[in-house]
N, C-alpha and C positions, 0 to 999 in steps of 0.2 A: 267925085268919089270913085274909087278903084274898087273893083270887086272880085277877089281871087278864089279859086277856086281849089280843092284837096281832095282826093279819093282814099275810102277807105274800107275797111272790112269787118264787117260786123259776125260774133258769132254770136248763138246763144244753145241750148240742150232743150229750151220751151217754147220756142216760137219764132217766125220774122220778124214778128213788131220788135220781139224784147234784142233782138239781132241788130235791130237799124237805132233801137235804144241804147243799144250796149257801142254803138260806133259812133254816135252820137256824142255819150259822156267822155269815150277817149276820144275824141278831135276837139272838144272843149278843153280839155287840158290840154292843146298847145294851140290851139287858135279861140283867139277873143272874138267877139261880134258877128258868131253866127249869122247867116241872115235869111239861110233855108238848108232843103236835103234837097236831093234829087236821088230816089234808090232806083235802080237802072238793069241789077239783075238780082235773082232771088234763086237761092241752089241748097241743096240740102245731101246730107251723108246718110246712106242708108244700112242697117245690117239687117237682113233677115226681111222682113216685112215690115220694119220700124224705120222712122226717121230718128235719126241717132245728133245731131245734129244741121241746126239751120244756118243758113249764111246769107248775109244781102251784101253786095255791094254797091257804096255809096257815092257821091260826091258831095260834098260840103260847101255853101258859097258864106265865104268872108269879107271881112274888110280892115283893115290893118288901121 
């Protein structure tokens, strides 16, 4: 078994988790057979004193 690998970018307006959630369901709609995450950096958009947006970036391991 072959195991390939995808990077991707998650946002979300309420959270990291819902950020690595939200890049999660888009790389499921083009790769099948998830077989984990690895999130690798976690950054976020600030205005004012507020986090305005979060981001995690991902990598996805597949198998085709």
């Amino acid at each position: 078994m072959q195991i390939k690998v995808a990077e991707f970018v998650g946002e979300s307006h309420r959270d990291w988790q819902d950020a690595v959630t939200s890049a999660v369901a888009e790389a499921s709609r083009t790769y099948g057979n998830i077989t984990g995450v690895e999130v690798y950096n976690w950054t976020a958009s600030v205005k004012g004193d507020r986090i305005i947006d979060y981001k995690a970036n991902i990598k996805i391991a597949y198998t085709e």
